[in-house]
Residue, then its C-alpha position, 0 to 999 in steps of 0.5 A: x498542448x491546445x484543445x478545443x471542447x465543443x460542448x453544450x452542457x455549462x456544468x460539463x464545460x466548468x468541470x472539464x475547465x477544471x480537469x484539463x486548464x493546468x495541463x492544457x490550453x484549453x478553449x471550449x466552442x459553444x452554440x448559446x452567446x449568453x454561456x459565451x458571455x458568462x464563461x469569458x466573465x470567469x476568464x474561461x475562454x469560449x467562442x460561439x459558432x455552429x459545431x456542424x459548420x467547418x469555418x467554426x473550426x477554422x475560425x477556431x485556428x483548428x490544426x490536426x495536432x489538436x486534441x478535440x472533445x465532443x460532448x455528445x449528450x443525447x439530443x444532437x447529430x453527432x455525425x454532422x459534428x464529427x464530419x465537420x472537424x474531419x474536414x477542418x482538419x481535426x484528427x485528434x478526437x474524442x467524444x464524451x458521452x455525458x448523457x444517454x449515449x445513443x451515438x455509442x450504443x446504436x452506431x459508434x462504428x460510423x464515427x470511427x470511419x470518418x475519424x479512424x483515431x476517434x476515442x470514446x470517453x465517459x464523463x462518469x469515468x473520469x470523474x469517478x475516480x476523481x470522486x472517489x478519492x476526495x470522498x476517501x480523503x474526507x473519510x479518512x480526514x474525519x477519521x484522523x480529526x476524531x483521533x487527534x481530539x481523543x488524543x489531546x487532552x492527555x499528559x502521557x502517550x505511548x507509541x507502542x512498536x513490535x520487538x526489533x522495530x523495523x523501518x516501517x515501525x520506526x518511521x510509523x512511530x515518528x508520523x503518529x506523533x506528528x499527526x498527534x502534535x506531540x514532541x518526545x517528552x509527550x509521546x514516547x515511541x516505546x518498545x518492549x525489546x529495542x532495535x539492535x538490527x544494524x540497519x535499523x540501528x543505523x536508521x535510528x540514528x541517522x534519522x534521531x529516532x529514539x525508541x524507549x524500552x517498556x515494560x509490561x508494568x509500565x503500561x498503565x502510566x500512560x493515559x493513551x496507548x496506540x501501536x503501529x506496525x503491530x497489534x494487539x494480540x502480538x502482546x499475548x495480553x499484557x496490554x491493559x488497553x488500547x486506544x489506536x491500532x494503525x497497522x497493515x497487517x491482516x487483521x486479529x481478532x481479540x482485542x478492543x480499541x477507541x479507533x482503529x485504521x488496519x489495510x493488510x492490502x496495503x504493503x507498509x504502514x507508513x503508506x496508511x499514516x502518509x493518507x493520514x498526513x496528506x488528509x490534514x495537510x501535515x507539513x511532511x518535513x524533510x526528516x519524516x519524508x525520508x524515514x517513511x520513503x524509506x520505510x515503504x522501499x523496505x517493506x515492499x522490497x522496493x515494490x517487489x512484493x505485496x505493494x498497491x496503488x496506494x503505496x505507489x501514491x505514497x512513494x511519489x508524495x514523499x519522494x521529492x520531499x525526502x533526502x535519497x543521499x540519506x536513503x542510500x546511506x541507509x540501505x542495504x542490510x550489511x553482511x557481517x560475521x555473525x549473520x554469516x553464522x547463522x546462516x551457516x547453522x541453519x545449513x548445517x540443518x537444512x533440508x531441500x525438498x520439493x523446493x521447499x527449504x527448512x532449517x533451524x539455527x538453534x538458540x540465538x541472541x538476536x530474534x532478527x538473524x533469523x528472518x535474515x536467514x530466511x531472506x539470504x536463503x530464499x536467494x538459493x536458486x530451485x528454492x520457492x519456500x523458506x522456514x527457518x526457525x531458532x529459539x530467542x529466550x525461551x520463544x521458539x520463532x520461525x519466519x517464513x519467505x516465498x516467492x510471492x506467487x506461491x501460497x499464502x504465508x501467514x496462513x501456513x504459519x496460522x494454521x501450524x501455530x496460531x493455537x499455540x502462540x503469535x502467528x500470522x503474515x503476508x503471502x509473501x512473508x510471515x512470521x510465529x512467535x510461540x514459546x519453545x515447550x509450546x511447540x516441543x508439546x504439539x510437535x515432540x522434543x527434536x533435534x535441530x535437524x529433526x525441527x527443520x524436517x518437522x516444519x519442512x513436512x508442515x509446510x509441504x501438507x500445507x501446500x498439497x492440501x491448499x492446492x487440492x481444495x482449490x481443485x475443482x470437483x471434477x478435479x478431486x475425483x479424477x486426481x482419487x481415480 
């Protein structure tokens, strides 16, 4: 597309030069020969003419398909010039205020009447958001150098993944190492309990990730230790120390570290670790690409809940560099026999009331049937809230799924559990980890479906007394009287 920049200011004419000559074939009209003379020196294509006559205009080949851009910086009759590009047959205007503005706060309604399709644009505008982001890039560009040092003159590092490592751990484990430089017999990407989901299994595998078991004892072999996807209070003070935390989650209280980058406005962890990349200037190869592609697809529900530009940003940047046959082949969370169990359990516990679902599937093998539980459920239509609650090893562990919209999850699980064990989340999805003679303790020695009505109740307090505070006053009162 072809654009005409009448503008005055050199600095204004360089930047919008810069801004628009990929995308547009762009020539600037001028009043001054001598900047006519310095920007065609630069290979920046300009003319000279009077911006109030119109045989400048035709001079300038000036058809109604054009995209016209005035600078307006204050000292100028902005009229002449916008009357003269209407009679040449300009329709496509905007004006860039890149001054005082005078012309927009006095009469912007004249111009619009002599050119109806006229736009107003503020050069601070477009280049804030430009500024900004190469000012967030440097930021985390120092952040990331500063790391890397801390980090390279050490023999051994442990990577360090929640239990039951799910796609945005794995693929957060692997981009770390790779910002670290390190290779597997370096940096191990540990976990103190493996992947066993099957569609995590079949990540690890298609994509060659191995994720070692450690224990607590080993800890303290390792001359670095960072986690991702996690914290370190998830560890309940088994780590001796940490060295880098990078984590989407909202933040916890209670530990200390060397360096920490922790967004819970962001909706996966790998989404934080591609800004890292990009802010170095990594090279993403096409494995890392689809394992992180693939990691923010998980953890947003493919954008359908807690997600922002940024993730956005990271799926447009990793999209055409990762492998979509390989991702195909990894999605979708397989229905098996054993999933179907733990569904049918939790039913046979369930109860239904307010929209609200509870169930407990009892004692379980697997930590990860139980969040998939709370997934399959909240598919049951009048359903808005699901907890479901099982016991693995002697820790009793409840998920919680909602619909997004509704109220916050980790602060339900925070406020029920978080003095008695692990708890915390998202609004959407949450997530406690406490041990079973904890909550039998606080909540009494039930059946499985005296639990499943016990956190129903919990759940249903909850949210009458977080909508009730955000009553208004009047509001309180009248809901008393």
């Amino acid at each position: 597309m072809r654009a005409l920049a009448v503008c005055r200011d050199e600095l204004v004419i360089r930047t919008l030069h810069k801004v628009l000559s990929e995308t547009f074939d762009i020539e600037f009209l001028v009043e001054s020969r001598p900047l006519a003379r310095r920007l065609v020196d630069d290979q920046i294509a300009a003319s000279v003419g009077d911006p109030k006559r119109i045989d400048s205009y035709l001079r300038a080949d000036l058809s109604p398909s054009t995209c016209v851009i005035v600078e307006d910086d204050g000292r100028r009759g902005l009229k002449g010039v916008v009357t003269a590009i209407r009679d040449a047959g300009g329709s496509l205007l905007y004006v860039l205020h890149a001054g005082a503005r005078p012309s927009r706060r006095k009469k912007p309604d004249d111009l619009k009447a002599l050119v109806p399709e006229l736009t107003h644009l503020d050069l601070a505008d477009l280049l804030s958001v430009a500024l900004t982001t190469e000012l967030d890039r440097a930021l985390t560009r120092a952040r990331v150098q500063q790391y890397q040092r801390y980090f390279a003159d050490v023999d051994r590092v442990l990577i360090l993944l929640h239990n039951e490592p799910d796609p945005d751990a794995l693929a957060a484990g692997l981009a770390l190492r790779t910002l670290l430089r390190r290779t597997r017999a370096t940096a191990i990407i540990g976990a103190m309990k493996g992947v066993t989901r099957p569609e995590n299994l079949r990540m690890a595998e298609l994509l060659d990730i191995q994720v070692e078991t450690v224990t607590a004892e080993e800890f303290a072999a390792f001359d670095r230790i960072a986690t991702v996807d996690v914290q370190p209070h998830y560890f309940e003070g088994l780590l001796p120390r940490v060295d880098l935390v990078v984590d989407h989650h909202p933040e916890q209280a209670g530990y200390t570290t060397v360096f920490k980058d922790i967004r819970p406005d962001y909706g996966s962890t790998c989404t934080i670790l591609t800004e890292h990349m990009r802010a170095v200037d990594v090279n993403v190869s096409e494995r890392m690409a689809t394992a992180m592609l693939y990691a923010i697809k998980s953890d947003t529900l493919f954008f359908a809940r807690h997600t922002n530009r940024s993730d956005l940003d990271a799926f447009t940047f990793l999209y055409p560099l990762a492998d979509a046959a390989l991702i195909r082949k990894m999605e979708g969370a397989e229905i098996t026999l054993e999933r179907l169990e733990h569904v049918t359990r939790a039913l046979a516990t369930s109860r239904l009331e307010e929209q609200i679902l509870s169930a407990f599937v009892g004692e379980t093998t697997r930590e990860d049937f139980i969040p998939y539980t709370a997934d399959f459920l909240l598919q049951v239509e009048g359903v808005r809230w699901v907890i479901v609650s099982g016991i693995v090893g002697g820790q009793f562990i409840v998920s919680v799924r909602n619909l997004g919209y509704s109220r916050n999850a980790g602060e339900f699980v925070k406020a029920c559990f978080g003095d008695i064990g692990s708890a915390g989340g998202h609004r959407a999805l949450a997530k406690a980890v406490l041990p079973a003679e904890r909550f039998r303790a606080k909540y009494g020695d039930l059946s499985g479906v005296g639990i499943a009505a016990r956190l129903g109740e919990l759940a249903k307090d909850f949210l009458a007394d977080t909508l009730n505070s955000d009553k208004k006053p009047a509001e309180k009162a009248d809901a008393k009287s």
